[in-house]
LORO-75516 format. One record per residue: residue number from 1; y, x, z of N, C-alpha, C in turn. Coordinates in pm, whole numbers, plus 50000, padded with zeros to 5 digits. Layout:
residues N
   resi      nY      nX      nZ     caY     caX     caZ      cY      cX      cZ
    NUM       Y       X       Z       Y       X       Z       Y       X       Z
...
This chain:
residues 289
   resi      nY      nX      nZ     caY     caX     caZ      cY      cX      cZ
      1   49881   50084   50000   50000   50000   50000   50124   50088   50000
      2   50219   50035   49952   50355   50092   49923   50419   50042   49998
      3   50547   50091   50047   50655   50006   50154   50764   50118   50129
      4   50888   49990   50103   51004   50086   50021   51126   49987   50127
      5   51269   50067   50187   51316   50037   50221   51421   49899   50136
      6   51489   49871   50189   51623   49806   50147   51652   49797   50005
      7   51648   49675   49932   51679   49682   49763   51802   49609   49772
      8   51926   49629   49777   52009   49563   49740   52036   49562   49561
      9   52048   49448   49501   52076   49426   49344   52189   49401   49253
     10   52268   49368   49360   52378   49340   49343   52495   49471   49312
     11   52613   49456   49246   52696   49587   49213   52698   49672   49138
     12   52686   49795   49177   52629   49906   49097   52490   49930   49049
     13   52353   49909   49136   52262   49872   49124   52229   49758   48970
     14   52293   49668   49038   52276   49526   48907   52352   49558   48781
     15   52430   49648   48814   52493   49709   48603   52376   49785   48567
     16   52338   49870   48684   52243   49963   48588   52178   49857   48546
     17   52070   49752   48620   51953   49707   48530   52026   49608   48411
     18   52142   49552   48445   52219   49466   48334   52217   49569   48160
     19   52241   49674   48206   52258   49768   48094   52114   49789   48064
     20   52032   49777   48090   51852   49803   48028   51819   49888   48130
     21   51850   49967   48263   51796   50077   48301   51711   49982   48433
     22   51650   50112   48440   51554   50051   48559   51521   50101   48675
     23   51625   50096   48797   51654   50151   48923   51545   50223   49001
     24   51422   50184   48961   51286   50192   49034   51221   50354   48967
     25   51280   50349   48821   51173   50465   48771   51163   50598   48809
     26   51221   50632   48904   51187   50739   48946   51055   50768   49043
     27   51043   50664   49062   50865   50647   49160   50789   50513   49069
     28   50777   50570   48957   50674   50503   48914   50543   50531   48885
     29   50528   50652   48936   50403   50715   48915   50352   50666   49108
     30   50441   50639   49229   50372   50557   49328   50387   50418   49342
     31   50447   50362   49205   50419   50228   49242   50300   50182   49145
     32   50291   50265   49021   50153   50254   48949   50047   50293   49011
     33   50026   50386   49147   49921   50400   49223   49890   50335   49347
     34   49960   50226   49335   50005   50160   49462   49879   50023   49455
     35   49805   49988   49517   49722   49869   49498   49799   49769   49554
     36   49913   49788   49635   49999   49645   49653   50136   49708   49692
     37   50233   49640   49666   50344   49748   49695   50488   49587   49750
     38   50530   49651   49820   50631   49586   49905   50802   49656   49965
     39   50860   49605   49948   51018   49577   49991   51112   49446   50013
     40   51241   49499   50058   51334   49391   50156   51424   49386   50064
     41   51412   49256   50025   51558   49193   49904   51645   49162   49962
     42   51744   49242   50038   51858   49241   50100   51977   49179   50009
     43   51983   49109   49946   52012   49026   49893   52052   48910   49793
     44   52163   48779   49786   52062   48663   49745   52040   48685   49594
     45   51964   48580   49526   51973   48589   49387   52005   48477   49353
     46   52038   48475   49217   52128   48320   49237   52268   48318   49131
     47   52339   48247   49085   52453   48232   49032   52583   48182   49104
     48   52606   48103   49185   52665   48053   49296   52638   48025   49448
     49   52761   47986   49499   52717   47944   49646   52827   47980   49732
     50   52850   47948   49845   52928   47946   49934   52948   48087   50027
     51   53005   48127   50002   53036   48268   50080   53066   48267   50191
     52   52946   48369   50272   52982   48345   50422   53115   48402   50453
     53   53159   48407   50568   53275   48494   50672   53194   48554   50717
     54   53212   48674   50628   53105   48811   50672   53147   48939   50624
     55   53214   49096   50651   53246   49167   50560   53193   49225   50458
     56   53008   49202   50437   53011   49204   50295   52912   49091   50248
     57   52870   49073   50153   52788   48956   50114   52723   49036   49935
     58   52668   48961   49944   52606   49022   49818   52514   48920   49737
     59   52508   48876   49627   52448   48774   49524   52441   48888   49407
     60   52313   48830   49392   52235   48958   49261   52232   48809   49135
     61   52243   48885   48998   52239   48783   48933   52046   48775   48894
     62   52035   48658   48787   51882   48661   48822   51816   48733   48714
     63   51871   48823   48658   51819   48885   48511   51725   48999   48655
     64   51751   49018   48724   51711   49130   48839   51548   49125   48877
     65   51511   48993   48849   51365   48931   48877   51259   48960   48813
     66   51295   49001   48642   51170   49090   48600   51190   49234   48648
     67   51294   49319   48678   51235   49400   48717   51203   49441   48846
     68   51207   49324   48974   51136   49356   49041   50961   49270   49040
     69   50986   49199   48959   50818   49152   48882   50778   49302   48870
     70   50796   49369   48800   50722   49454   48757   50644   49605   48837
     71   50777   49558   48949   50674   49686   49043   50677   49611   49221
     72   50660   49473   49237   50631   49462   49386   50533   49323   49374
     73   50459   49342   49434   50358   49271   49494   50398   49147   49510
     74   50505   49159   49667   50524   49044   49687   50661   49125   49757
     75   50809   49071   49814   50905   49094   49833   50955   49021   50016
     76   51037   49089   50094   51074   48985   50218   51205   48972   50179
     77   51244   48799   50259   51374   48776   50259   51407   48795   50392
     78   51370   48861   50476   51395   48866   50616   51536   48955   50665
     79   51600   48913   50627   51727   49002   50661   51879   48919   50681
     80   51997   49029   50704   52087   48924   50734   52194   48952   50615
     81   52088   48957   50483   52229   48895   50383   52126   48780   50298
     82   52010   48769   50306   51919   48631   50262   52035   48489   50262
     83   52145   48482   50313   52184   48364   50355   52314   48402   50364
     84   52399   48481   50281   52532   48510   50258   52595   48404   50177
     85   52527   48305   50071   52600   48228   50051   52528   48068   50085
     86   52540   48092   50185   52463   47906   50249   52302   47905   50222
     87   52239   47832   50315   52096   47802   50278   52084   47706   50144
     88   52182   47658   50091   52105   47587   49944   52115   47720   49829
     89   52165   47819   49880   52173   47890   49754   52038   48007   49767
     90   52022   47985   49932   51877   48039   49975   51741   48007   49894
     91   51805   47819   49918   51646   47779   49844   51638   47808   49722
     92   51739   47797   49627   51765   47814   49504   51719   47943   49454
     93   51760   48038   49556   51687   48162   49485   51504   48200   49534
     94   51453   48072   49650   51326   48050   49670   51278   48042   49537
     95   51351   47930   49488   51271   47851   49363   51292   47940   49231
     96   51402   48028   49245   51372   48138   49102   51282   48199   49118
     97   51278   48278   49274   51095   48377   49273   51028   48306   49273
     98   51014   48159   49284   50846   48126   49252   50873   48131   49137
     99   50948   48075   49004   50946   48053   48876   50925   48171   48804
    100   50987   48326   48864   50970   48431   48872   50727   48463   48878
    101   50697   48386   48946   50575   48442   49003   50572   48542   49081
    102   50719   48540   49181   50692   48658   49276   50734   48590   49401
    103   50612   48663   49471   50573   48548   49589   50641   48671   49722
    104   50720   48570   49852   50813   48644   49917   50755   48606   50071
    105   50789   48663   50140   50801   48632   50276   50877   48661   50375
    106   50865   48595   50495   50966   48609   50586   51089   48493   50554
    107   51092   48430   50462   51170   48336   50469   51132   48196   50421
    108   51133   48053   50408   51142   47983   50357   51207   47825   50344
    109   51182   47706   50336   51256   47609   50313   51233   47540   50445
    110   51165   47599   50542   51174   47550   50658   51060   47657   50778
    111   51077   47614   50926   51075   47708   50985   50896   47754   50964
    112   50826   47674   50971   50678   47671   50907   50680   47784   50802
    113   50699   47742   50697   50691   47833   50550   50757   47964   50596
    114   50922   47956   50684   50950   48102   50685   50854   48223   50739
    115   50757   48129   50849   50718   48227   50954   50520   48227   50893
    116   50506   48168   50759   50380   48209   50673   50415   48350   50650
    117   50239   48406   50657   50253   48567   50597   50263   48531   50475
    118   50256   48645   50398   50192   48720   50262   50052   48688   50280
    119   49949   48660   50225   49762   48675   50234   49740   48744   50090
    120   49666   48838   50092   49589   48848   49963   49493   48960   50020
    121   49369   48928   49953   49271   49003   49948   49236   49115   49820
    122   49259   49250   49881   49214   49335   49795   49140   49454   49842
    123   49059   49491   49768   48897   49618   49777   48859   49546   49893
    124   48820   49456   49920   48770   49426   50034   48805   49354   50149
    125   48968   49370   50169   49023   49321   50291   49098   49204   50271
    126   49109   49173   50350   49199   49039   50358   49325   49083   50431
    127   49470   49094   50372   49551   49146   50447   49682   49079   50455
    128   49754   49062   50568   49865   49004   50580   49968   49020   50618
    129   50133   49012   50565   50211   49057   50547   50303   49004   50641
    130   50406   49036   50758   50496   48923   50789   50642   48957   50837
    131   50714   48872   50790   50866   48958   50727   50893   48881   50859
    132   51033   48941   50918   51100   48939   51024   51268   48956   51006
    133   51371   48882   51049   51508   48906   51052   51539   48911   51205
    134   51617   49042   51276   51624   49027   51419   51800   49121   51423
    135   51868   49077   51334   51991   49108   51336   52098   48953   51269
    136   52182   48998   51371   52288   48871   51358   52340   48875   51164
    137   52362   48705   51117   52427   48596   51170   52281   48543   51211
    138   52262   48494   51343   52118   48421   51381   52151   48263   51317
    139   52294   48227   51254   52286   48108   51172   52199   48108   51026
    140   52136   48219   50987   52042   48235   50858   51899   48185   50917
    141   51863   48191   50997   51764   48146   51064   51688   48023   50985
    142   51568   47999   50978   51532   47857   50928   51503   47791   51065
    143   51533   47657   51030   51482   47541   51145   51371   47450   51057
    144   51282   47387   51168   51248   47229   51122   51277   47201   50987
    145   51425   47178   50976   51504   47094   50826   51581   47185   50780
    146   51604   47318   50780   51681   47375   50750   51577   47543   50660
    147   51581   47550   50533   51585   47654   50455   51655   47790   50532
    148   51518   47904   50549   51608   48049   50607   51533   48113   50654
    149   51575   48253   50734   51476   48370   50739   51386   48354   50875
    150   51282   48406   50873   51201   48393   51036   51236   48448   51141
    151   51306   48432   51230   51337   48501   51326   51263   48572   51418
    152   51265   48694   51495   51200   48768   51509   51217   48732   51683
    153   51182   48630   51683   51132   48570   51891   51033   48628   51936
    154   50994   48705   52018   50876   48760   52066   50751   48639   52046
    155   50802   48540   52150   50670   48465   52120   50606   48436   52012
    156   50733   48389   51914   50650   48344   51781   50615   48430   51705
    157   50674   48518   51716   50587   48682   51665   50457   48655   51733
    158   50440   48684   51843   50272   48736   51893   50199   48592   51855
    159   50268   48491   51863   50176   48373   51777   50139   48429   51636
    160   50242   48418   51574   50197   48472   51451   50122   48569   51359
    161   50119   48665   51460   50027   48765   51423   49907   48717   51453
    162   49838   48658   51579   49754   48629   51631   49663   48475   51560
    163   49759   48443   51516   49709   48327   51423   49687   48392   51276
    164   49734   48520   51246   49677   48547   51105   49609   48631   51113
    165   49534   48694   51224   49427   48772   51228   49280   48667   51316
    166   49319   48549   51355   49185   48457   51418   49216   48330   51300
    167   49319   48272   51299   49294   48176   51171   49282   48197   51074
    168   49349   48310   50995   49360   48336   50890   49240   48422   50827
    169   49188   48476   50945   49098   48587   50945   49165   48704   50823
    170   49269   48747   50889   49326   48880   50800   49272   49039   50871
    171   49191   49096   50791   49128   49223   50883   49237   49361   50864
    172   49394   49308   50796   49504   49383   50877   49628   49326   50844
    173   49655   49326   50964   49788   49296   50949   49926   49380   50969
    174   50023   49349   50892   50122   49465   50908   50287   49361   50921
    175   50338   49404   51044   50473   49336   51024   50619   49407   50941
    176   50673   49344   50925   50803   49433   50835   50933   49364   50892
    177   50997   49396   50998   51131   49382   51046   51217   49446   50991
    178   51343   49326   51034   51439   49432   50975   51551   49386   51107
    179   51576   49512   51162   51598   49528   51292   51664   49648   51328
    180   51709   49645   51449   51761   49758   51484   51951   49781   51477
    181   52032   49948   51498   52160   49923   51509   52153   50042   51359
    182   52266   49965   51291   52307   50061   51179   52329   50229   51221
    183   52294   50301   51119   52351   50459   51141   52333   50489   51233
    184   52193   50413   51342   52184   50501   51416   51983   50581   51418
    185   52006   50706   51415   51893   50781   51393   51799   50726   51488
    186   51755   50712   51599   51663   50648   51665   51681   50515   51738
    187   51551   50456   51701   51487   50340   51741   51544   50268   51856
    188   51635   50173   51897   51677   50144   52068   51561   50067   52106
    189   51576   50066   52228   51473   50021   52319   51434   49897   52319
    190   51503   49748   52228   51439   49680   52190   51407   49708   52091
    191   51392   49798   51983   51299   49782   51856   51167   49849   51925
    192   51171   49936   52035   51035   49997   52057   50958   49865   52168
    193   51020   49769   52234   50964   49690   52266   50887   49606   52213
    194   50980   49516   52059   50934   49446   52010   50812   49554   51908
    195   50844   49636   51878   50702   49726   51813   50599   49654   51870
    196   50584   49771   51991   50496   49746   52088   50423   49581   52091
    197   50478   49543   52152   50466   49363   52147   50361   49316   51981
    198   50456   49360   51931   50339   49321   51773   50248   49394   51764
    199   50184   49527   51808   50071   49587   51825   50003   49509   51916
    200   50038   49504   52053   49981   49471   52127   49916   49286   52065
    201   50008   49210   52006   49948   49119   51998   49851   49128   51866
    202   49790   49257   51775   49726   49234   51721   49771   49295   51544
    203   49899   49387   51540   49896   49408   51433   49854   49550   51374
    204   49860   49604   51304   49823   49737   51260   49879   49838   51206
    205   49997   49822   51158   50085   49879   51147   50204   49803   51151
    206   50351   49891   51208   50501   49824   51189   50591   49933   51083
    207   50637   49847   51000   50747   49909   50887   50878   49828   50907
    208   50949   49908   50986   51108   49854   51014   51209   49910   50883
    209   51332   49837   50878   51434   49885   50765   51563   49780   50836
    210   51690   49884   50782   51820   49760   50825   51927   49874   50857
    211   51872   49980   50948   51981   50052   51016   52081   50136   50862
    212   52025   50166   50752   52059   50241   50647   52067   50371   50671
    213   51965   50407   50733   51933   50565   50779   51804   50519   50818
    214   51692   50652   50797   51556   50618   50860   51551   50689   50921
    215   51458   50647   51040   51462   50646   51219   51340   50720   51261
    216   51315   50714   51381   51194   50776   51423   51102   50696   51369
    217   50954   50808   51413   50828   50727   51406   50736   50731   51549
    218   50719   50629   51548   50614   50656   51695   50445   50621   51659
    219   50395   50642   51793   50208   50592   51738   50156   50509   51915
    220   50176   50388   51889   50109   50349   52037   49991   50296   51942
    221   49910   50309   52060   49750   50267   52052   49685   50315   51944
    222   49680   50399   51900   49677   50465   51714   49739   50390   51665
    223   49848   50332   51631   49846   50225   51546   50047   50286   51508
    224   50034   50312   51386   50202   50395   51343   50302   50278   51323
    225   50429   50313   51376   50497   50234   51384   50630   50313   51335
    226   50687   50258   51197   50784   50304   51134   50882   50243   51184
    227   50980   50270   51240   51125   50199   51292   51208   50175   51149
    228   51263   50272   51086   51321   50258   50917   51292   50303   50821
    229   51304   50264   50707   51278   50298   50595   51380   50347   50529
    230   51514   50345   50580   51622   50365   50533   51635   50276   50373
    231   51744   50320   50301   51800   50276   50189   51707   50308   50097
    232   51680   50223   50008   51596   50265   49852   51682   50223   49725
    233   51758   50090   49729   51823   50101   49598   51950   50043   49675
    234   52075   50068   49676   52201   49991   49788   52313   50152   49735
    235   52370   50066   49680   52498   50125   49662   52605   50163   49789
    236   52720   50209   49765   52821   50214   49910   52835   50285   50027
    237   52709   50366   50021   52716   50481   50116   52727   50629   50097
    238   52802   50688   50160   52841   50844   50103   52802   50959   50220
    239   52711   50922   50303   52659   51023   50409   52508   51060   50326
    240   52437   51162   50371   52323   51233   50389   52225   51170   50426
    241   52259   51111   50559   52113   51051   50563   52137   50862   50498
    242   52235   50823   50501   52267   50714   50441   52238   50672   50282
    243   52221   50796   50224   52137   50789   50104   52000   50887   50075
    244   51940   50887   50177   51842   50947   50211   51709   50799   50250
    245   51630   50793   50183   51516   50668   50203   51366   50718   50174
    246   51291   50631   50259   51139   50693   50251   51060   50581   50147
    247   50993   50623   50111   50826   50485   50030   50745   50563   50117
    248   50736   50457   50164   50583   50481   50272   50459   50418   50227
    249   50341   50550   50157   50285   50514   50176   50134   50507   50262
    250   50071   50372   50265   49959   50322   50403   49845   50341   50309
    251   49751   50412   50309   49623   50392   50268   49471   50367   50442
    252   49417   50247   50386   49317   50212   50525   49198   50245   50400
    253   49124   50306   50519   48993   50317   50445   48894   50212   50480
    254   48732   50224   50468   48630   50090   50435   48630   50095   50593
    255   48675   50133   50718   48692   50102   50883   48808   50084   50851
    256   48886   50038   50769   49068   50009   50818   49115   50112   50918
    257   49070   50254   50921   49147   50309   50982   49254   50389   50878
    258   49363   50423   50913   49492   50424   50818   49545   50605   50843
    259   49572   50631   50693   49659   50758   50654   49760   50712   50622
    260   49859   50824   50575   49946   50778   50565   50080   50900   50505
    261   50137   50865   50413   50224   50982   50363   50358   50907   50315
    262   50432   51019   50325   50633   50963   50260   50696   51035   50210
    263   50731   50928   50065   50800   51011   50001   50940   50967   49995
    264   51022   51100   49960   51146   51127   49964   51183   51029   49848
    265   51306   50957   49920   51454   50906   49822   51557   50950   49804
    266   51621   51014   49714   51803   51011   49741   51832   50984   49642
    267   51932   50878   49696   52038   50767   49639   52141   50855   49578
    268   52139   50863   49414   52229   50863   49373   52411   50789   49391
    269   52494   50798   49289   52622   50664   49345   52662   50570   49292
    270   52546   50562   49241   52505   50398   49178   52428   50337   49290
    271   52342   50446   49412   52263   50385   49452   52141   50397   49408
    272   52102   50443   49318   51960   50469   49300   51890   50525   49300
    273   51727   50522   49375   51685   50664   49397   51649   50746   49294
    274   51603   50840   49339   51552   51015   49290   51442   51047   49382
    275   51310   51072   49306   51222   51152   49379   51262   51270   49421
    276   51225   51277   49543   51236   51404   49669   51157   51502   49727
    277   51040   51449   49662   50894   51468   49713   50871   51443   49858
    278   50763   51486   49922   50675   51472   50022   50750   51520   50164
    279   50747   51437   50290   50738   51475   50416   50629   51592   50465
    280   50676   51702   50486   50548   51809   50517   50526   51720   50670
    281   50344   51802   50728   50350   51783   50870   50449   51824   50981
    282   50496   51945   50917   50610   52015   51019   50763   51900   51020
    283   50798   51861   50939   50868   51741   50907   50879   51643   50972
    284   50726   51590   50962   50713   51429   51050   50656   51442   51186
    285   50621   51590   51221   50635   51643   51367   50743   51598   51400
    286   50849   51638   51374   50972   51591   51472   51066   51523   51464
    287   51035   51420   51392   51065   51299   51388   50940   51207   51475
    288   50836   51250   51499   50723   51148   51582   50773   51148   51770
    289   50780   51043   51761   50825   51046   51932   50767   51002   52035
């Protein structure tokens, strides 16, 4: 499996692919080796809609949808620009990725659907995906009657995991938050809580993204827990590690026990990455905490 930070589409990003180019190709030799591959559509798609009171917002137009057809699996809306211009422009861009055939999670047309994994079975496993938003406006949120992202409540987290590894019978599950404080290099003490908490209730690996810098890594119970992924395609930032992003990738073998390697991003100023190559061990030594 593949796991790529933050895609914003919108801006600089969205001319390149408007013009024919294709933001992704510099790792296409790991998303063609990728048996399922995943990222955070930080934000909406869509033609209109109501603009929050927010300092930035972002609407991607929808020409953007084949090319992320072409290299992700399945995509999360779990974040806090999913809902920059109102929840009808939310659903609206629900209903382009299904028309799209690209199937999303972490968000949907109500609080049920938002807080469904990803399921698909491949070489064997049955595995499940589950997107998380745990940064303000908490008005993106889905309710009952209300279209929006899953919120990241402890309880309904450890429900949720726990219901897609005994109901669902998923033999792994992996959560994907997007959490945490911007620009800042390590993990605060609620992202290592709520980690924790989703291991403990049953998941197998955690892949965090949001801060726009990637963060520590920790390992409770064997089980690796990525705090960020930093930036992968997002225009607007002019620091080092701010255009600095990992693809993480998870390989589980026929015991689902899990390897694991990362490769280097840097964000051009369009925003788009550049292979970097490989994290040595001496590398992700000290960053492991």
């Amino acid at each position: 499996m593949l796991f790529v930070g933050d895609i914003m589409l919108d801006e600089l990003p969205g001319k390149v692919i408007a013009k024919g180019n294709n933001p992704f190709a510099a790792f296409h030799k790991q998303f063609k080796q990728a048996d399922l591959s995943f990222g955070n559509l930080e934000c909406v798609v869509g033609f209109a809609g109501k603009k929050e009171d927010k300092p930035f917002t972002f609407l991607a137009h929808p020409r953007v949808l084949k090319t992320l057809k072409s290299h992700f699996s399945a995509v999360s809306v779990a974040n806090n620009h999913s809902g920059d211009f109102g929840p009808k422009a939310f659903e609206t861009m629900l209903g382009l990725l299904e028309r799209a055939k690209i199937p999303y999670f972490g968000g949907g047309r109500n609080l049920r659907s938002a807080h469904a994994p990803y399921v698909v079975e491949k070489n064997g496993h049955k595995i499940a995906i589950l997107g998380y938003n745990n940064f303000l406006p908490r008005s993106f949120e889905a309710l009952e009657d209300r279209p929006g992202v899953a919120w990241a409540d402890a309880d309904q987290v450890a429900f949720d995991i726990r219901n897609a590894k005994e109901k669902l019978g998923a033999d792994i599950v992996i959560t994907y938050p997007h959490w945490g404080w911007e620009h800042e290099p390590l993990a605060s003490k609620h992202q290592e809580e709520l980690a924790r908490l989703m291991i403990d209730a049953g998941a197998d690996a955690v892949v965090g993204g949001h801060p726009h810098v990637t963060q520590n890594i920790d390992i409770y119970k064997g089980k690796p827990i990525f705090y960020s992924l930093g930036n992968f395609v997002f225009n607007g930032f002019d620091t080092e590690e701010s255009q600095t992003g990992w693809a993480l990738e998870l390989v589980f073998d026929s015991n689902q026990q899990i390897t694991w390697t990362i490769h280097v991003a840097k964000l051009d100023k369009n925003g788009v990455p550049r292979y970097a190559g490989i994290l040595t061990k001496q590398e992700i030594d000290k960053i492991l905490r």
